[in-house]
N, CA, C and O atoms as a Maestro MAE file, in Angstrom:
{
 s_m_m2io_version
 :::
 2.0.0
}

f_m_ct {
 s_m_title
 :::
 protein
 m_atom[240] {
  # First column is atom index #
  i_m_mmod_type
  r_m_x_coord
  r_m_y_coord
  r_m_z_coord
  i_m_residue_number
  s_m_chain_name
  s_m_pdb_residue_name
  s_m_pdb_atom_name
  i_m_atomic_number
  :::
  1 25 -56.149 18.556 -70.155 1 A "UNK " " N  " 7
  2 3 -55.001 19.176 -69.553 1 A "UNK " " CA " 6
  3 2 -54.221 18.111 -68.781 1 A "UNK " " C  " 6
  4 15 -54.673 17.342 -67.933 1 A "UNK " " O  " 8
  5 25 -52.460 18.248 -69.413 2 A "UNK " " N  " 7
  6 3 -51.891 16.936 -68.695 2 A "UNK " " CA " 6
  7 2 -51.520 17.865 -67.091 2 A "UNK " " C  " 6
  8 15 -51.737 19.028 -66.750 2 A "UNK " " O  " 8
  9 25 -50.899 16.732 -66.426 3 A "UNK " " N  " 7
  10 3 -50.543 17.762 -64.805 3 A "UNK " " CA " 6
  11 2 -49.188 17.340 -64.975 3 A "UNK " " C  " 6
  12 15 -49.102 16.247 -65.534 3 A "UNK " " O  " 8
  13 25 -48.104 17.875 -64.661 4 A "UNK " " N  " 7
  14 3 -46.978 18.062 -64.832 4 A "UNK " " CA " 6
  15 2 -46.223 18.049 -63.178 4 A "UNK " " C  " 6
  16 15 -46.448 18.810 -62.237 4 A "UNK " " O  " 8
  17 25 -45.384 17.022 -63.259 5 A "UNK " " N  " 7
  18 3 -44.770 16.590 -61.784 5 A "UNK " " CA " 6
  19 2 -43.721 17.649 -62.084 5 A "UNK " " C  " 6
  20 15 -43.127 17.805 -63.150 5 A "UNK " " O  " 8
  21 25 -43.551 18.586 -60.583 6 A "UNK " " N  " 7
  22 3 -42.475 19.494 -60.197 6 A "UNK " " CA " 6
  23 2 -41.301 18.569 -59.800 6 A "UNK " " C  " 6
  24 15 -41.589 17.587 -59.115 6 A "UNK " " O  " 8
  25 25 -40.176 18.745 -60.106 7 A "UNK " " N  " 7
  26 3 -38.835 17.656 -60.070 7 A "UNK " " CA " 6
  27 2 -37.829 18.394 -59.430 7 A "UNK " " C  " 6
  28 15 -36.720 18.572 -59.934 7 A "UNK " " O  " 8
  29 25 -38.323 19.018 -57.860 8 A "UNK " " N  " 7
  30 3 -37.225 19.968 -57.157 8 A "UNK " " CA " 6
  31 2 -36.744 19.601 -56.203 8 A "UNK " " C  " 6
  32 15 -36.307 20.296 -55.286 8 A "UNK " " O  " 8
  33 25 -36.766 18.040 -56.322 9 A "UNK " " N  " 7
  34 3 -35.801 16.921 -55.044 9 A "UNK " " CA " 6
  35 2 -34.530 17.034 -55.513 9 A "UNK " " C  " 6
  36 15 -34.443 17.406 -56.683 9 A "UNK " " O  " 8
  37 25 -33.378 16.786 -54.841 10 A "UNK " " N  " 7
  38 3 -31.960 16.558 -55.108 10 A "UNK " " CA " 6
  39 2 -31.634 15.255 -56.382 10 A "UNK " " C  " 6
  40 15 -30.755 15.343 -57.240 10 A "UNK " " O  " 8
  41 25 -32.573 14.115 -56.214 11 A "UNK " " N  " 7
  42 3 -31.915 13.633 -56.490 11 A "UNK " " CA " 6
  43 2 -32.697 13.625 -58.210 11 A "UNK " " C  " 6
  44 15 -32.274 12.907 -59.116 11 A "UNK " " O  " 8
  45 25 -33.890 14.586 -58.352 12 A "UNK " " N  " 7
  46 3 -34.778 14.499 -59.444 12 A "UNK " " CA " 6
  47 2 -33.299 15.530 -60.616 12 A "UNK " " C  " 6
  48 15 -32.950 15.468 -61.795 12 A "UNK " " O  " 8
  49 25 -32.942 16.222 -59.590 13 A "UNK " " N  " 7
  50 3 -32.106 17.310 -60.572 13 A "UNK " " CA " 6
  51 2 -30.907 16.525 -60.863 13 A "UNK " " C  " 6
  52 15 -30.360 16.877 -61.908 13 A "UNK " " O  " 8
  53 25 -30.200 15.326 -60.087 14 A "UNK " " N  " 7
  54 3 -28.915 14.966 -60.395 14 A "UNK " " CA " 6
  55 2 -29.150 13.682 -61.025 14 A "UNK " " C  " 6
  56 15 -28.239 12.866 -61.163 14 A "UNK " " O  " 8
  57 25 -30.371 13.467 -61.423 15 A "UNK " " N  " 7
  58 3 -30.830 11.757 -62.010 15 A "UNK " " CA " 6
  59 2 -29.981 11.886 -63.300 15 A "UNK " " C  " 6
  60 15 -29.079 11.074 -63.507 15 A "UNK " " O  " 8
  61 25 -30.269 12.964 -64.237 16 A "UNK " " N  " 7
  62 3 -29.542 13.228 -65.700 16 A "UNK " " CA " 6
  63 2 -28.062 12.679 -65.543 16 A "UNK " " C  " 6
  64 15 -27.630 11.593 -65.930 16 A "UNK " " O  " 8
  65 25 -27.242 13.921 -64.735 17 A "UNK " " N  " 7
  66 3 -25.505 13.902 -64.331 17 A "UNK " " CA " 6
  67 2 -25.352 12.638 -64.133 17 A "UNK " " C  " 6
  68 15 -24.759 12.010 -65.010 17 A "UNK " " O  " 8
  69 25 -25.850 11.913 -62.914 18 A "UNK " " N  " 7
  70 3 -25.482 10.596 -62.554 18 A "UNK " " CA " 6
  71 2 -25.633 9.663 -63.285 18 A "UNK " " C  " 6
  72 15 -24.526 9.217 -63.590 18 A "UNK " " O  " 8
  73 25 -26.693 8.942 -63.886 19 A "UNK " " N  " 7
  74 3 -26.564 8.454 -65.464 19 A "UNK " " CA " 6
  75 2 -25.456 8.058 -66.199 19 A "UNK " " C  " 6
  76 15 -24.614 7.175 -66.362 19 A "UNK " " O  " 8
  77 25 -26.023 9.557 -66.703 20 A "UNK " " N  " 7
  78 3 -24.224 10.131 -67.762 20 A "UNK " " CA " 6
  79 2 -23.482 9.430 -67.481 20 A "UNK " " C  " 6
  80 15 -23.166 8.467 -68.180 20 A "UNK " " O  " 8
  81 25 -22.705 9.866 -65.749 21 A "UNK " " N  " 7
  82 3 -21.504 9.811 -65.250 21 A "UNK " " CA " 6
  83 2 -21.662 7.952 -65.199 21 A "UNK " " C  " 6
  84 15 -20.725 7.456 -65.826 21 A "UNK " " O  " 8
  85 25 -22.344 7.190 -64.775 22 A "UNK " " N  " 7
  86 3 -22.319 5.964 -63.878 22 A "UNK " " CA " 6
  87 2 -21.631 5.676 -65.566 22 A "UNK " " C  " 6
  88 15 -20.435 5.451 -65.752 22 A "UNK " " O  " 8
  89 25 -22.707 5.745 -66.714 23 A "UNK " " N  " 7
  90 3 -22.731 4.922 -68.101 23 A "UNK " " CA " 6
  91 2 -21.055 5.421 -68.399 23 A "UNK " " C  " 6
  92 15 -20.203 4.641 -67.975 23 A "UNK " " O  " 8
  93 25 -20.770 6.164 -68.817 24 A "UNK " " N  " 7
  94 3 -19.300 6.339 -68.804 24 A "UNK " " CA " 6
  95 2 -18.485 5.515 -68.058 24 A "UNK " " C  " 6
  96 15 -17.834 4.684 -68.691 24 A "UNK " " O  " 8
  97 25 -18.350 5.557 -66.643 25 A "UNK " " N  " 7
  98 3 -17.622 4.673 -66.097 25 A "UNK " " CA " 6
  99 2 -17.712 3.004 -66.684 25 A "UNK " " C  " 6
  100 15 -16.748 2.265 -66.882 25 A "UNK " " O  " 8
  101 25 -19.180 2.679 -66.887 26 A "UNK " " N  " 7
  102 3 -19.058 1.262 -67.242 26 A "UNK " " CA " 6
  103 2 -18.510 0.946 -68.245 26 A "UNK " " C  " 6
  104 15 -18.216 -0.223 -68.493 26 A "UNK " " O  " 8
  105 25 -18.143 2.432 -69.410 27 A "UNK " " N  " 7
  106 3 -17.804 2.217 -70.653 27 A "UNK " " CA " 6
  107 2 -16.225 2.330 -70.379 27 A "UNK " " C  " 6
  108 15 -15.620 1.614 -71.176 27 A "UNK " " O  " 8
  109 25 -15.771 2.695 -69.906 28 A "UNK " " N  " 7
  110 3 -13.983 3.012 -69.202 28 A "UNK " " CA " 6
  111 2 -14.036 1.543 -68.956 28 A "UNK " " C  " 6
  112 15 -13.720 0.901 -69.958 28 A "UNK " " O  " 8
  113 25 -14.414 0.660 -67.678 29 A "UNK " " N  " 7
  114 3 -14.258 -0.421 -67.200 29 A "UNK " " CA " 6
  115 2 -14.292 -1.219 -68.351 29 A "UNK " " C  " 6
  116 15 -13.188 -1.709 -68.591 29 A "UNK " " O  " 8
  117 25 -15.158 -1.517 -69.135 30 A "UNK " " N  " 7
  118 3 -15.274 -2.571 -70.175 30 A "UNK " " CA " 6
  119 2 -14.046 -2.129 -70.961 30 A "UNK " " C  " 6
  120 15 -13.207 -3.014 -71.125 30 A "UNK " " O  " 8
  121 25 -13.781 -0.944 -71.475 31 A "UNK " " N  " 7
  122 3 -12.669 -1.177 -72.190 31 A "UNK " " CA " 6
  123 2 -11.286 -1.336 -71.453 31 A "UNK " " C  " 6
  124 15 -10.277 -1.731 -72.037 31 A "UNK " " O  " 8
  125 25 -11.322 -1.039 -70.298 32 A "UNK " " N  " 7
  126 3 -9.744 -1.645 -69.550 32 A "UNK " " CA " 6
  127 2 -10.122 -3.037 -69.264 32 A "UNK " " C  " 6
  128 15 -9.193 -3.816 -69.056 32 A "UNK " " O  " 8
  129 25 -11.368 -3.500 -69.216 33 A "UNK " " N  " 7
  130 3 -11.231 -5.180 -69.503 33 A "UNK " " CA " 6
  131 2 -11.231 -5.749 -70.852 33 A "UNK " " C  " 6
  132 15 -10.572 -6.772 -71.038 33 A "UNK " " O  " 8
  133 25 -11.846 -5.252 -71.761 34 A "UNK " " N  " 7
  134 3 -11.058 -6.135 -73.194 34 A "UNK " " CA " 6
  135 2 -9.723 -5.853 -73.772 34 A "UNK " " C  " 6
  136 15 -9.165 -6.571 -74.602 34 A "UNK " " O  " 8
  137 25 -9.098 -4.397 -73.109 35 A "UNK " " N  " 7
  138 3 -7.649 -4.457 -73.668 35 A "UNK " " CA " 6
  139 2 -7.016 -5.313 -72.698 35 A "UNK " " C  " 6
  140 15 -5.955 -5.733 -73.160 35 A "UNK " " O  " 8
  141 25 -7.363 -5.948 -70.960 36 A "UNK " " N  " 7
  142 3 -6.547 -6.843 -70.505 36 A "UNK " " CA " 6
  143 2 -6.470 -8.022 -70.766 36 A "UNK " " C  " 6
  144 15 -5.610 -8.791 -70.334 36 A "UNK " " O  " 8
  145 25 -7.507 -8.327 -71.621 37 A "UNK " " N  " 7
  146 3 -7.963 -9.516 -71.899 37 A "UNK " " CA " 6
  147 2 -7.252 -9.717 -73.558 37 A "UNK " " C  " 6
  148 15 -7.331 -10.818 -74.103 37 A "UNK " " O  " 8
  149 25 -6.876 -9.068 -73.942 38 A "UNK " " N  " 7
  150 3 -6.427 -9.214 -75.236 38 A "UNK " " CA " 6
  151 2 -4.635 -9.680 -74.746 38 A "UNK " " C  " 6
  152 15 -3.934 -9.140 -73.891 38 A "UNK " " O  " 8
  153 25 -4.323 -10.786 -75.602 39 A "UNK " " N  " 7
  154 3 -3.124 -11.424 -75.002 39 A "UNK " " CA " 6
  155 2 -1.858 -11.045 -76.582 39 A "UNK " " C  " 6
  156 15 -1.839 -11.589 -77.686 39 A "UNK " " O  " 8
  157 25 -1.194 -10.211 -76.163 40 A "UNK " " N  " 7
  158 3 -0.566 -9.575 -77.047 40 A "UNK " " CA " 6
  159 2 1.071 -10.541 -77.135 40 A "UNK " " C  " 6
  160 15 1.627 -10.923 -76.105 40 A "UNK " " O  " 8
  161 25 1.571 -10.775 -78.365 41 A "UNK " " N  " 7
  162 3 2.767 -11.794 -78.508 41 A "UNK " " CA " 6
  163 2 3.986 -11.313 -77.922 41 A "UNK " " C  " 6
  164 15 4.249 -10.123 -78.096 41 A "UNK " " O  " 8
  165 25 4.838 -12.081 -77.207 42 A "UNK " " N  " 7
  166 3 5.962 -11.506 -76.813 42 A "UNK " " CA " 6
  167 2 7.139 -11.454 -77.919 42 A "UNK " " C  " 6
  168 15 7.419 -12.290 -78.778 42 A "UNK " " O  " 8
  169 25 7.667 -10.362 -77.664 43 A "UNK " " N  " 7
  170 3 9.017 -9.790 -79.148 43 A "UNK " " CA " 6
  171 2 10.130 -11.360 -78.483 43 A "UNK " " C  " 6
  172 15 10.510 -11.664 -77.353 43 A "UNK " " O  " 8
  173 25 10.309 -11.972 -79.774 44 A "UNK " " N  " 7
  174 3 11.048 -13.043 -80.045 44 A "UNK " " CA " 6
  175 2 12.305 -12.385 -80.835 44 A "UNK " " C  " 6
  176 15 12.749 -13.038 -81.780 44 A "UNK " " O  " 8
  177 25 12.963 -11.037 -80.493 45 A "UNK " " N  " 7
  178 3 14.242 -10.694 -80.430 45 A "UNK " " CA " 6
  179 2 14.881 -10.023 -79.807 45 A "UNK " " C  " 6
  180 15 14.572 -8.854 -80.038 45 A "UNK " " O  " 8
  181 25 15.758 -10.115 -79.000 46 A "UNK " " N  " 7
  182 3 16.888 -9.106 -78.458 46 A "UNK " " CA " 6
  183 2 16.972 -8.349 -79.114 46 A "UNK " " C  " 6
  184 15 17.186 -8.439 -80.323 46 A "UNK " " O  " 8
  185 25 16.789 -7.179 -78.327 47 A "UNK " " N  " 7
  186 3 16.854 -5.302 -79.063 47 A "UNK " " CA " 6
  187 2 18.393 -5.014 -77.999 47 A "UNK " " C  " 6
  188 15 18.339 -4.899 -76.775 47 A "UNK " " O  " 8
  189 25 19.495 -4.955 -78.707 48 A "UNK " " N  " 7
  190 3 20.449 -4.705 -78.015 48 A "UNK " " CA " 6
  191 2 21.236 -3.821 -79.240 48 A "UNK " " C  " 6
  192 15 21.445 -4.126 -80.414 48 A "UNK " " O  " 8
  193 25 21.673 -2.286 -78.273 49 A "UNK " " N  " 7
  194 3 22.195 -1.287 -79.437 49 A "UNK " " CA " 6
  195 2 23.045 -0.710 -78.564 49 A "UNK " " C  " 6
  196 15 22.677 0.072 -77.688 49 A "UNK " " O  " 8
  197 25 24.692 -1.208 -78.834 50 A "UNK " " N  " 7
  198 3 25.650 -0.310 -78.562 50 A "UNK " " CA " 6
  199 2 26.023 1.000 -78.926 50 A "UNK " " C  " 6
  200 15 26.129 1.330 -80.107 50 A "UNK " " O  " 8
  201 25 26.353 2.226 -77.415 51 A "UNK " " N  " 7
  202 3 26.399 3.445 -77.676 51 A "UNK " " CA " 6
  203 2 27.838 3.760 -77.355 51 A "UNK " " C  " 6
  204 15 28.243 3.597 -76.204 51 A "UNK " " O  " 8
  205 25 28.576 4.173 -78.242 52 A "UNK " " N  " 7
  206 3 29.820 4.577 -78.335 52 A "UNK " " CA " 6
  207 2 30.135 5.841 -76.955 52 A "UNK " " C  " 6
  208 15 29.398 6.774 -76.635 52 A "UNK " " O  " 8
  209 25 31.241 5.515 -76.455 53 A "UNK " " N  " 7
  210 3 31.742 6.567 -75.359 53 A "UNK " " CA " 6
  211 2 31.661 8.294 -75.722 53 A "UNK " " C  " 6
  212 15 31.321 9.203 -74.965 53 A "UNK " " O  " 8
  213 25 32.104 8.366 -77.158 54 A "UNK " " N  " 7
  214 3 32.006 9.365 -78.084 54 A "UNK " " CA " 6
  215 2 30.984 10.091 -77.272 54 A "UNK " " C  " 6
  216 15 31.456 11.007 -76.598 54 A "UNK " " O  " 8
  217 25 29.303 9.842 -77.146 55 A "UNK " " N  " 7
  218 3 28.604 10.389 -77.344 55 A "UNK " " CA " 6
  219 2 28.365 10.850 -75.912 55 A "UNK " " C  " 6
  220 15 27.897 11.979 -75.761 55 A "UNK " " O  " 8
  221 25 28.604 10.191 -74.973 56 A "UNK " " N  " 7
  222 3 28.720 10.394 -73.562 56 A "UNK " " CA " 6
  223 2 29.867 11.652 -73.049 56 A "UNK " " C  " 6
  224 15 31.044 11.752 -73.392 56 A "UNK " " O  " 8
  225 25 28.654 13.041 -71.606 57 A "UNK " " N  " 7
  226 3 29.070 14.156 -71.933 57 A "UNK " " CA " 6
  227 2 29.650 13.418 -69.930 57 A "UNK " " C  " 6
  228 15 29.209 12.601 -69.122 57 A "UNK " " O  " 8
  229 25 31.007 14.527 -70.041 58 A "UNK " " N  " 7
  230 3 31.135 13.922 -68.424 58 A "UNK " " CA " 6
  231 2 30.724 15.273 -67.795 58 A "UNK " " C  " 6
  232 15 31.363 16.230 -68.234 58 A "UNK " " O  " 8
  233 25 29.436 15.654 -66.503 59 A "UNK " " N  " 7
  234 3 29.309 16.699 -66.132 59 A "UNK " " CA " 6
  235 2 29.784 16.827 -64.884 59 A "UNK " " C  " 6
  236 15 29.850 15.713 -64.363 59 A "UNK " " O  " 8
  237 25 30.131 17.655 -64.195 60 A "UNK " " N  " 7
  238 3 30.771 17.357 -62.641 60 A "UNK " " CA " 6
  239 2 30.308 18.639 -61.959 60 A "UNK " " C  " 6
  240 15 30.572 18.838 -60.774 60 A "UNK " " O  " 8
  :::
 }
 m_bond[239] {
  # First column is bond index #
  i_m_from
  i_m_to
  i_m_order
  :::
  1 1 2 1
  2 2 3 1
  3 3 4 2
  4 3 5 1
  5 5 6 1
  6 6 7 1
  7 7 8 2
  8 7 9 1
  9 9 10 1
  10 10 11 1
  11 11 12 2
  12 11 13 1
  13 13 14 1
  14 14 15 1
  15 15 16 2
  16 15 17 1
  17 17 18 1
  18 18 19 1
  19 19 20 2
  20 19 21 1
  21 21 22 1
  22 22 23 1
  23 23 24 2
  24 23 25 1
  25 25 26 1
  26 26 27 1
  27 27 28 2
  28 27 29 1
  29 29 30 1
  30 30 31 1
  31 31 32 2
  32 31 33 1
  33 33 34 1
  34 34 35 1
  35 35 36 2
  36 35 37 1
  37 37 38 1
  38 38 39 1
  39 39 40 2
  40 39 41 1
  41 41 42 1
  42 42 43 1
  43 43 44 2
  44 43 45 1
  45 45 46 1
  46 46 47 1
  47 47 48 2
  48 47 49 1
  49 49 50 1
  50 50 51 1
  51 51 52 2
  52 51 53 1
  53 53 54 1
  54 54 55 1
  55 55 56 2
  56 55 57 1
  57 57 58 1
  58 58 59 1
  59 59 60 2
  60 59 61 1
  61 61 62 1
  62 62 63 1
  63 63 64 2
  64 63 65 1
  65 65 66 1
  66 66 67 1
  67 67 68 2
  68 67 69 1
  69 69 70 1
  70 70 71 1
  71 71 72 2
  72 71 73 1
  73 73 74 1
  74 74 75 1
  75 75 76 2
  76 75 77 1
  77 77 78 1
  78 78 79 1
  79 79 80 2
  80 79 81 1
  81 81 82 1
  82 82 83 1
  83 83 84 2
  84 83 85 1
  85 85 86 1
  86 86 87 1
  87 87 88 2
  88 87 89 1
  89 89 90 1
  90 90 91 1
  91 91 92 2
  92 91 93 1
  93 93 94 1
  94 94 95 1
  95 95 96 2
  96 95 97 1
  97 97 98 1
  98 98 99 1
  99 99 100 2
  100 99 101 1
  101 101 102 1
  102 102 103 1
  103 103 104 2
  104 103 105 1
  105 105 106 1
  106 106 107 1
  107 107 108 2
  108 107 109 1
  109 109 110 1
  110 110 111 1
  111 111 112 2
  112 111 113 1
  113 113 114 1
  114 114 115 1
  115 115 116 2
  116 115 117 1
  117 117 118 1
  118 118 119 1
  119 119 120 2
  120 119 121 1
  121 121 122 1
  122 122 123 1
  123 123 124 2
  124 123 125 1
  125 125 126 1
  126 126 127 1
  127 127 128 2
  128 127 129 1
  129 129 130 1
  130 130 131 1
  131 131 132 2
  132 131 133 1
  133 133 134 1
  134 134 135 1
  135 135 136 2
  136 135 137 1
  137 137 138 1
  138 138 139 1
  139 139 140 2
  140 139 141 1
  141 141 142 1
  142 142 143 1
  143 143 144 2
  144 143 145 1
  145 145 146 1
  146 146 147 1
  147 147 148 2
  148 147 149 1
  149 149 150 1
  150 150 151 1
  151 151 152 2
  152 151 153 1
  153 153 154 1
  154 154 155 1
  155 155 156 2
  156 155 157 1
  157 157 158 1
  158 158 159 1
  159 159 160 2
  160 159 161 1
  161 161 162 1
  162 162 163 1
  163 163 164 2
  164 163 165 1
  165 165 166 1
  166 166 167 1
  167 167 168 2
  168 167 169 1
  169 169 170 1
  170 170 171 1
  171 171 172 2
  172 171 173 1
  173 173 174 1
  174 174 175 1
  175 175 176 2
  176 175 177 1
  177 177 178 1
  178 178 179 1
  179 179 180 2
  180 179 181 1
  181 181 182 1
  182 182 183 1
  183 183 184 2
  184 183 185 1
  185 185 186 1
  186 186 187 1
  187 187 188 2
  188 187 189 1
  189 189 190 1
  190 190 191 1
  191 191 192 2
  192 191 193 1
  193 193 194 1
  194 194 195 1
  195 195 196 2
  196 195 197 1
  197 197 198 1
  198 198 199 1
  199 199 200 2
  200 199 201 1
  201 201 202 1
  202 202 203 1
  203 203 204 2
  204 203 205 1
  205 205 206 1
  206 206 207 1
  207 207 208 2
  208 207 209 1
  209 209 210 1
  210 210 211 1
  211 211 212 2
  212 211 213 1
  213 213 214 1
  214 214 215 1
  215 215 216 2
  216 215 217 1
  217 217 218 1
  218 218 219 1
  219 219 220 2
  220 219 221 1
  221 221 222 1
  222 222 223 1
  223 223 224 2
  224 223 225 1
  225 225 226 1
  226 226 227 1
  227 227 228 2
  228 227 229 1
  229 229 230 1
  230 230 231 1
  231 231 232 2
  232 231 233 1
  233 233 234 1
  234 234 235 1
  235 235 236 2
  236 235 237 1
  237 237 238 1
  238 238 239 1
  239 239 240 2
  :::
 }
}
């Protein structure tokens, strides 16, 4: 016959949740550090698009 430890401390019941929760966070952090770390190219053109008066409403 095995003996079986009663687990009715606070922190025996929140060991599971906290875990979970901590491992998640480290997995959030690592990925907001390899997308900052990823060095993305800067646009090598002027995006410039004239909008005709036409389309402009005058409200008062």
């Amino acid at each position: 016959m095995e003996f079986q430890r009663k687990n009715n401390s606070i922190f025996g019941k929140l060991k599971g949740p906290i875990f979970k929760f901590s491992f998640i966070i480290l997995i959030l952090i690592g990925l907001i550090y390899v997308i900052g770390s990823i060095d993305f190219p800067a646009p090598n053109k002027k995006i410039e698009k004239i909008i005709p008066n036409e389309n402009f409403k005058i409200i008062k």
